[in-house]
Biopython code that builds the backbone (N, CA, C, O; Angstrom):
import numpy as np
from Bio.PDB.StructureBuilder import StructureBuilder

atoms = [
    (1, "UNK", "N", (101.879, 13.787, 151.249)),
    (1, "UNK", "CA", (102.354, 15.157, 151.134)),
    (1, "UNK", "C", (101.801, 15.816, 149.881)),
    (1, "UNK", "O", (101.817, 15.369, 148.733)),
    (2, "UNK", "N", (101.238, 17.132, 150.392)),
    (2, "UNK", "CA", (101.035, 17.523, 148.770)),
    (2, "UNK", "C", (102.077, 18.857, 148.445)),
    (2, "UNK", "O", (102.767, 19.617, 149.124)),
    (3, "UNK", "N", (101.720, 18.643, 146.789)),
    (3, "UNK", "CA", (103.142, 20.260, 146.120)),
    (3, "UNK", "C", (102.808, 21.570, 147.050)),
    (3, "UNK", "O", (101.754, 21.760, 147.658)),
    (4, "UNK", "N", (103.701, 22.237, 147.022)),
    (4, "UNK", "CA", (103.666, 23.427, 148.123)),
    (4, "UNK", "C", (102.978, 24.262, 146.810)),
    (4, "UNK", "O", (103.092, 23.988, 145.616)),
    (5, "UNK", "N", (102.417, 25.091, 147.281)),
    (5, "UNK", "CA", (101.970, 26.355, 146.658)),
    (5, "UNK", "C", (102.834, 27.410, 146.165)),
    (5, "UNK", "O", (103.255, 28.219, 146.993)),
    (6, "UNK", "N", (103.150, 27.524, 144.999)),
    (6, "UNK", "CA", (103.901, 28.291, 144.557)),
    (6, "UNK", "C", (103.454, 29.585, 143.379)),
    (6, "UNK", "O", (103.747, 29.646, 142.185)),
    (7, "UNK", "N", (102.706, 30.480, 144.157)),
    (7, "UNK", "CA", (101.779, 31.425, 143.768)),
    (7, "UNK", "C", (103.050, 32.536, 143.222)),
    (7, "UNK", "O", (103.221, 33.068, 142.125)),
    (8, "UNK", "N", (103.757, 32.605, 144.381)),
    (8, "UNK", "CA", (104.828, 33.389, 144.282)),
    (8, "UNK", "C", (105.736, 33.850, 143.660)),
    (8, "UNK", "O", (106.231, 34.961, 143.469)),
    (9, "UNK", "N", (105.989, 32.253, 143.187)),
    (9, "UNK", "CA", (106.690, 31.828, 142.142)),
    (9, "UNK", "C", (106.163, 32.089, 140.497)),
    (9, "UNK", "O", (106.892, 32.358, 139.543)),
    (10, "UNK", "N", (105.146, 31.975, 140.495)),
    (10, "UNK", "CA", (104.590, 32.215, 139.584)),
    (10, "UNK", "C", (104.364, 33.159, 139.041)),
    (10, "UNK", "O", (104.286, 33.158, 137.813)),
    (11, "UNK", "N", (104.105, 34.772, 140.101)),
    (11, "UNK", "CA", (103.892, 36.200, 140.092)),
    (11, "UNK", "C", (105.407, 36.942, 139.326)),
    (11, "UNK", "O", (105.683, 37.753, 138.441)),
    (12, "UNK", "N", (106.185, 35.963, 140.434)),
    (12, "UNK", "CA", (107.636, 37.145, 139.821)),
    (12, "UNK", "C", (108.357, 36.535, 138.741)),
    (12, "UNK", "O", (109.486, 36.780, 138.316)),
    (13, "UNK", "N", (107.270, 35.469, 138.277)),
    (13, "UNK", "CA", (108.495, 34.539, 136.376)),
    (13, "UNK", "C", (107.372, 35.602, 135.594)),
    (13, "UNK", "O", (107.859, 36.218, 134.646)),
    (14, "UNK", "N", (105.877, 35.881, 135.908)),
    (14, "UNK", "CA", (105.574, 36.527, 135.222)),
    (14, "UNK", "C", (105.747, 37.848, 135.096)),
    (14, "UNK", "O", (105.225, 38.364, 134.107)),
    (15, "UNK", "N", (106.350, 38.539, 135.846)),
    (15, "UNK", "CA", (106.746, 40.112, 136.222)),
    (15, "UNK", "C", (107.975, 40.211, 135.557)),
    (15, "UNK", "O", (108.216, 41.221, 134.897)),
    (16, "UNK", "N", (108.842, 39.228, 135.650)),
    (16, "UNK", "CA", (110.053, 39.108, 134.630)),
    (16, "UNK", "C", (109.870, 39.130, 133.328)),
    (16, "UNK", "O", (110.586, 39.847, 132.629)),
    (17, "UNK", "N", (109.072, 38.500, 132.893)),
    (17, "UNK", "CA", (109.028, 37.970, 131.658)),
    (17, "UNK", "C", (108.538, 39.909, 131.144)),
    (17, "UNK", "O", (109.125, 40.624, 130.331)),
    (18, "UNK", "N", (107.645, 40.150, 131.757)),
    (18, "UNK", "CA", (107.165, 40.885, 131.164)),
    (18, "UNK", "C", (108.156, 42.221, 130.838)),
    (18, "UNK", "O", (108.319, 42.919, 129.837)),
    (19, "UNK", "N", (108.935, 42.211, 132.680)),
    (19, "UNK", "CA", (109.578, 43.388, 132.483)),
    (19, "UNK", "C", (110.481, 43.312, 131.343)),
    (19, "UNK", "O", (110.912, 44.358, 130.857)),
    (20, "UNK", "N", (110.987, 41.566, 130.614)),
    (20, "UNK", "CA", (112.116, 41.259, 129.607)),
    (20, "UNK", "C", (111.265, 41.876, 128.338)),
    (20, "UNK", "O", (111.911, 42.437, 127.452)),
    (21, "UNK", "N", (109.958, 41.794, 128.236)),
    (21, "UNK", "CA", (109.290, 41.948, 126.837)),
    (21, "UNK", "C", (109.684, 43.458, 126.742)),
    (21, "UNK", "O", (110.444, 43.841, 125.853)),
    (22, "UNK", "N", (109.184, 44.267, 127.621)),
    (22, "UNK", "CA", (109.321, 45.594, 128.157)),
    (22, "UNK", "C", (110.869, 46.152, 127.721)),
    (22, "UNK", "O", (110.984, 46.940, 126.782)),
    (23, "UNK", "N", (111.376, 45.946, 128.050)),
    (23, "UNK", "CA", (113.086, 45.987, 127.849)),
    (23, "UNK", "C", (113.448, 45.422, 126.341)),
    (23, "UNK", "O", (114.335, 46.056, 125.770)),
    (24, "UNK", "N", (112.974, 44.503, 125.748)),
    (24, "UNK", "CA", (113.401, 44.128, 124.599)),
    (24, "UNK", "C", (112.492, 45.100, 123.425)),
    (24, "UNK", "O", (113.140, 45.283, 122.394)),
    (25, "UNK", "N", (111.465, 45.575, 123.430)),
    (25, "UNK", "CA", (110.631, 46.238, 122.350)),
    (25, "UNK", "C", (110.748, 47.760, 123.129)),
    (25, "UNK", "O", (110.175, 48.573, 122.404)),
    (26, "UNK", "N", (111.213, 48.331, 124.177)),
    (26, "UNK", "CA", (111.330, 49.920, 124.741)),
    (26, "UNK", "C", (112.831, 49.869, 124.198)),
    (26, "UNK", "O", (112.996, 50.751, 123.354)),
    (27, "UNK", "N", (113.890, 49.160, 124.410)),
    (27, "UNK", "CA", (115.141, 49.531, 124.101)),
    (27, "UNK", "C", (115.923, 48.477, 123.207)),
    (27, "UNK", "O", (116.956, 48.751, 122.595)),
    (28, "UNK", "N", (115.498, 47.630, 123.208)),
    (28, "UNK", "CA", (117.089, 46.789, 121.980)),
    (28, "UNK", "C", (116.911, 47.318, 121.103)),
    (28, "UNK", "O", (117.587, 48.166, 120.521)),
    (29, "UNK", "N", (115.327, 46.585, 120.745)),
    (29, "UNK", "CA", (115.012, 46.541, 119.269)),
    (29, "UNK", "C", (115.131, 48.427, 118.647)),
    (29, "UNK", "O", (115.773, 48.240, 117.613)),
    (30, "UNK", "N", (114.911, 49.810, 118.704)),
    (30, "UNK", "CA", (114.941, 50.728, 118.674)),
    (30, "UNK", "C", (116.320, 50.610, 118.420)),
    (30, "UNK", "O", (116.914, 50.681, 117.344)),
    (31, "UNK", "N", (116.826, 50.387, 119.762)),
    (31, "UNK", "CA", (118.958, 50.965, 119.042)),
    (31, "UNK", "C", (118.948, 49.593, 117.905)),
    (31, "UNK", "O", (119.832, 49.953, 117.128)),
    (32, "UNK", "N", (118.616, 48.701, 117.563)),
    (32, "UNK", "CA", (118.928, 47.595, 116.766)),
    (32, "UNK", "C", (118.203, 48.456, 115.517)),
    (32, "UNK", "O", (118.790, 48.111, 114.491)),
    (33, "UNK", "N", (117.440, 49.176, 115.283)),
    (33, "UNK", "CA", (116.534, 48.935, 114.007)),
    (33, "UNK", "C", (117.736, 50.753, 113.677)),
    (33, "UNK", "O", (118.236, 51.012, 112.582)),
    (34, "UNK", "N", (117.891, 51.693, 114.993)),
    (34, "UNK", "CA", (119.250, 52.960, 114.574)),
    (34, "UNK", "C", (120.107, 52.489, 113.884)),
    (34, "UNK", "O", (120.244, 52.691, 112.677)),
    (35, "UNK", "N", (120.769, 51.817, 114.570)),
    (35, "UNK", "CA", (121.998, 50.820, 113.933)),
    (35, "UNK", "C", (122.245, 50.078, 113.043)),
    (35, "UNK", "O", (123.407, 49.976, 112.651)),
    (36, "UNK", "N", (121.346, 49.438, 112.542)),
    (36, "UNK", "CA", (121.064, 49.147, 111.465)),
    (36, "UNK", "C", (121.031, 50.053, 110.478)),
    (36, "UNK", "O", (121.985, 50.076, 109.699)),
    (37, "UNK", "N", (120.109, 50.835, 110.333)),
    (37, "UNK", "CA", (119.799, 51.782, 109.234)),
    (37, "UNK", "C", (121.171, 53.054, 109.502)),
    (37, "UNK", "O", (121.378, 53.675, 108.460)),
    (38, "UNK", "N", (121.934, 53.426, 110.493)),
    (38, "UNK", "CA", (122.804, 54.016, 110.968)),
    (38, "UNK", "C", (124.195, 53.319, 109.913)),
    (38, "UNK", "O", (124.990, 54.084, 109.366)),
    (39, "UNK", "N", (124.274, 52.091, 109.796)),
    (39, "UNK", "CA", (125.367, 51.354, 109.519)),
    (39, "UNK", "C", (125.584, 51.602, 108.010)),
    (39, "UNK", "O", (126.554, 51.848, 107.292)),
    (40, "UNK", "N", (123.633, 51.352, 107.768)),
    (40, "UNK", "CA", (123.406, 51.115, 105.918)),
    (40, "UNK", "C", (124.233, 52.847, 105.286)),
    (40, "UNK", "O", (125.259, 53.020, 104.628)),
    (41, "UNK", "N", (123.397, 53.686, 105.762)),
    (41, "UNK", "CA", (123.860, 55.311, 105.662)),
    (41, "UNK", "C", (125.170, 54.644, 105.668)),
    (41, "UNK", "O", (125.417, 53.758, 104.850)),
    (42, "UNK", "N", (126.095, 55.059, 106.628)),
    (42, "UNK", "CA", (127.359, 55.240, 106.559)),
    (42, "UNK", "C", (127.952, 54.248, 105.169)),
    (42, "UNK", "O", (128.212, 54.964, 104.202)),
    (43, "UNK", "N", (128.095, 53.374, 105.028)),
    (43, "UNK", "CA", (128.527, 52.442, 104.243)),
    (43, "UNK", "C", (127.719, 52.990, 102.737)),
    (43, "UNK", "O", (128.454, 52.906, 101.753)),
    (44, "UNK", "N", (126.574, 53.430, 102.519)),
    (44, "UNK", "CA", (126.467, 54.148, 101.401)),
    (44, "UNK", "C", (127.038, 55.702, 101.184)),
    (44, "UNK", "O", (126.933, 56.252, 100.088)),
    (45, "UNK", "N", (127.631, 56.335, 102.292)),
    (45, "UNK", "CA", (128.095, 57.521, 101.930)),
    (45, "UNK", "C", (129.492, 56.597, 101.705)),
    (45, "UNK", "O", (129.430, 56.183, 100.547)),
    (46, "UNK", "N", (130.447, 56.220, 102.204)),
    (46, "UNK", "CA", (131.801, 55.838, 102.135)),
    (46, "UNK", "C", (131.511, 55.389, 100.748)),
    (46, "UNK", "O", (132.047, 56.078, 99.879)),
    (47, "UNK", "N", (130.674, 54.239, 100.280)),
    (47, "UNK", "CA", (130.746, 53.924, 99.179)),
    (47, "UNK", "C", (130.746, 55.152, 98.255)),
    (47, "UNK", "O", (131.684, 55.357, 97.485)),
    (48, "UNK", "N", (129.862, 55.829, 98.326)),
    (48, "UNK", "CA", (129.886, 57.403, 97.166)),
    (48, "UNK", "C", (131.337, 58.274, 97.405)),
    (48, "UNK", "O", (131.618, 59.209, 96.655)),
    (49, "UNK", "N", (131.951, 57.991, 98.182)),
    (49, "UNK", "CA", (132.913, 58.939, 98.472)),
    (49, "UNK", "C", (134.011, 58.383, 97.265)),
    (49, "UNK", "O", (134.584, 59.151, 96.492)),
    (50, "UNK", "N", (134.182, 56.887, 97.266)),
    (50, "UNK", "CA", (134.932, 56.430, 96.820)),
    (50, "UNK", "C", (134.395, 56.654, 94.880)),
    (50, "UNK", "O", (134.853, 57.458, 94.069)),
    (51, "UNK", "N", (133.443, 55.732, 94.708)),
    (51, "UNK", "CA", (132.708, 55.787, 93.631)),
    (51, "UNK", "C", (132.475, 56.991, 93.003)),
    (51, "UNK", "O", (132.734, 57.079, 91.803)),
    (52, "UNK", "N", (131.923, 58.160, 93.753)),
    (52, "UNK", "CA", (131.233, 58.970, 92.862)),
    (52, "UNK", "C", (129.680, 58.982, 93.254)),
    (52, "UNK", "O", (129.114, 57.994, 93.722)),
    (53, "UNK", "N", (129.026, 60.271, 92.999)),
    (53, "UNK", "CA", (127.616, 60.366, 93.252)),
    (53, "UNK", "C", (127.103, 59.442, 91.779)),
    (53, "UNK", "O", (127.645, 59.256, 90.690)),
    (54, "UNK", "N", (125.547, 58.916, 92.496)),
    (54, "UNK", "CA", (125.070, 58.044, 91.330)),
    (54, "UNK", "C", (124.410, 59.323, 90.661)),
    (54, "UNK", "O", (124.294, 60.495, 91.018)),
    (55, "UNK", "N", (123.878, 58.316, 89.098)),
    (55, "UNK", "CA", (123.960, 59.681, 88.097)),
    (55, "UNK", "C", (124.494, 59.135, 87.232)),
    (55, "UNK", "O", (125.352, 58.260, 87.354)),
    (56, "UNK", "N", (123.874, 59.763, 85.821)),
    (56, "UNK", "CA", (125.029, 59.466, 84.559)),
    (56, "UNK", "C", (126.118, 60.699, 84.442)),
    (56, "UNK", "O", (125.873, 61.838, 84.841)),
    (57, "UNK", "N", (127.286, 60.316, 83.867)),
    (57, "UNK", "CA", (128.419, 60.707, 84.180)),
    (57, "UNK", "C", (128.134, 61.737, 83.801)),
    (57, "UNK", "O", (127.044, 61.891, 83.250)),
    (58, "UNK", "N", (129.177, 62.982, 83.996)),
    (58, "UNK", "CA", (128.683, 64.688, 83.701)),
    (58, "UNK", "C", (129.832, 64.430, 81.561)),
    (58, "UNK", "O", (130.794, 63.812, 81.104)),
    (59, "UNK", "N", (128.802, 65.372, 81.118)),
    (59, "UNK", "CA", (129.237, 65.313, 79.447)),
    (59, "UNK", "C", (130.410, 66.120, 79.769)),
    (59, "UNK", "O", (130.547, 66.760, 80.812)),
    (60, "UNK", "N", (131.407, 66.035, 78.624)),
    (60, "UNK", "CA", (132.916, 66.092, 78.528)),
    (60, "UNK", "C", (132.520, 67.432, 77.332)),
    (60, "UNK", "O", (133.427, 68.037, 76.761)),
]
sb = StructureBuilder()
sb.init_structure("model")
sb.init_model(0)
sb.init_chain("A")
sb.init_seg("    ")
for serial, (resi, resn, name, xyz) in enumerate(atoms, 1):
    if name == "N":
        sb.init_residue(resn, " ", resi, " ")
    sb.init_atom(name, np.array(xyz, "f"), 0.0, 1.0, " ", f" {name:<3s}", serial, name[0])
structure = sb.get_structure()
């Protein structure tokens, strides 16, 4: 007996894969790299809200 031919098989792991590359660099990574830098912003304004704008202090 010989291995069956699995051409088929082979076409749609590579059509996947690709459509996954496709999907991971068109959309995660983009909202991942917003969100990120989205998160940093927020957490440096809250921090100034609390703190104070940076700067040396205003003269008395």
């Amino acid at each position: 007996m010989s291995a069956p031919d699995d051409t088929h098989g082979r076409v749609r792991r590579k059509r996947m894969e690709i459509f996954a590359f496709l999907f991971l660099t068109a959309v995660v990574m983009p909202v991942l790299a917003i969100g990120t830098v989205g998160s940093y912003g927020l957490a440096v304004w809250i921090y100034q809200m609390v703190a104070g704008p940076p700067g040396p202090p205003p003269p008395h």
